[in-house]
C-alpha positions as CSV (number, residue, x, y, z in Angstrom):
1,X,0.0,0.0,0.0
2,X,1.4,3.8,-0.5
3,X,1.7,5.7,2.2
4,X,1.7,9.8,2.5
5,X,3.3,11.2,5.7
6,X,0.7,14.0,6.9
7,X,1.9,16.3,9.6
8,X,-0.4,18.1,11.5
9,X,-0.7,20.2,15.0
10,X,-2.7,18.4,17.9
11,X,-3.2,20.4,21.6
12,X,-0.7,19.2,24.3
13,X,-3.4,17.5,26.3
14,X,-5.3,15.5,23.4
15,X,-1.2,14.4,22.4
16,X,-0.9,12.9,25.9
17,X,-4.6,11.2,25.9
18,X,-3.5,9.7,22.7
19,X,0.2,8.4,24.0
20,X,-1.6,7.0,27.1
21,X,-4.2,5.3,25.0
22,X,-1.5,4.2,22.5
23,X,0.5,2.7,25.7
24,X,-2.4,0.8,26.5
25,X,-3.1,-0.8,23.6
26,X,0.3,-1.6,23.0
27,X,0.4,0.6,20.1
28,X,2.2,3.7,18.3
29,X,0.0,7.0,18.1
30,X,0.3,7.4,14.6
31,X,-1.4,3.9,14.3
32,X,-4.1,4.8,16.5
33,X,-4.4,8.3,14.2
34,X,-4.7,6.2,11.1
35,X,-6.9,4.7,12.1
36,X,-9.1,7.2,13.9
37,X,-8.8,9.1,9.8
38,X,-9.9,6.3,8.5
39,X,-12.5,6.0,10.4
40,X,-13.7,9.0,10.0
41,X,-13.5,8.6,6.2
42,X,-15.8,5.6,5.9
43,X,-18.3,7.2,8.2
44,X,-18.3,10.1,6.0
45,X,-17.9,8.1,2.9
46,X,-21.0,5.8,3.9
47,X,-23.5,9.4,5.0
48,X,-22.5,10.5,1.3
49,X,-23.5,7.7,-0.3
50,X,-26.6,7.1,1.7
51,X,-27.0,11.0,0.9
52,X,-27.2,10.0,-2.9
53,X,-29.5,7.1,-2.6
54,X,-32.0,9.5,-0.3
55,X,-32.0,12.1,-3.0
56,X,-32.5,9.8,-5.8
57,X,-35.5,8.3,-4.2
58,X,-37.2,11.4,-3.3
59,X,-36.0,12.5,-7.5
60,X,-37.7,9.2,-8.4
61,X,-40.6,9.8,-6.7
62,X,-40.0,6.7,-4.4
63,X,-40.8,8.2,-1.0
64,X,-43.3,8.1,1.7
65,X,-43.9,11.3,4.4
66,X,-43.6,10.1,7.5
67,X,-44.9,12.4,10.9
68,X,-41.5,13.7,12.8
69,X,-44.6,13.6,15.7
70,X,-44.0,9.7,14.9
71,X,-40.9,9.6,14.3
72,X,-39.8,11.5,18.4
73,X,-42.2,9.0,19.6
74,X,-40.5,6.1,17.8
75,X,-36.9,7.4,19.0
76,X,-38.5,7.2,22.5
77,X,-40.2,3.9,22.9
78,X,-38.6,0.2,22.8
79,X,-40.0,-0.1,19.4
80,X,-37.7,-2.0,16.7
81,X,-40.6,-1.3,13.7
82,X,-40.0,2.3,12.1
83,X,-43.2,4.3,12.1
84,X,-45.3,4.0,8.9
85,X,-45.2,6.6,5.3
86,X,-48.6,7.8,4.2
């Protein structure tokens, strides 16, 4: 695989969190920052492309309203089943 070196500047504090954490887990910091980036890449990756599918729905006409009143109450209950579209 290629590798890029990328320098950055990090606060003094969140530097020792990381060395302590990187002690811990028997690992170097710049392996625990890799892979905190990547990470963060697929998240934001994955939101993109579920972004793209959301928006060609609604362009296709392939969407269903459903009550943000339903939706809170959903988030609240035990519920697994996603409230219904109209």
């Amino acid at each position: 695989m290629n590798k890029v070196v990328v320098t950055t500047e990090i606060d003094v504090g969140l530097n020792e969190a990381l060395e302590e954490i990187a002690r811990f887990d028997n690992r170097s910091p710049a392996d625990l920052a890799d892979q905190a980036i990547r990470n963060l890449v697929e998240e934001r990756v994955a939101t993109r492309e579920l972004l793209h599918h959301g928006l060609s729905l609604i362009d296709a006409g392939n969407v269903k309203a459903v009550d943000s009143a339903a939706i809170h109450q959903w988030l609240l209950s035990d519920e697994d089943d996603f409230p219904q579209g109209r």
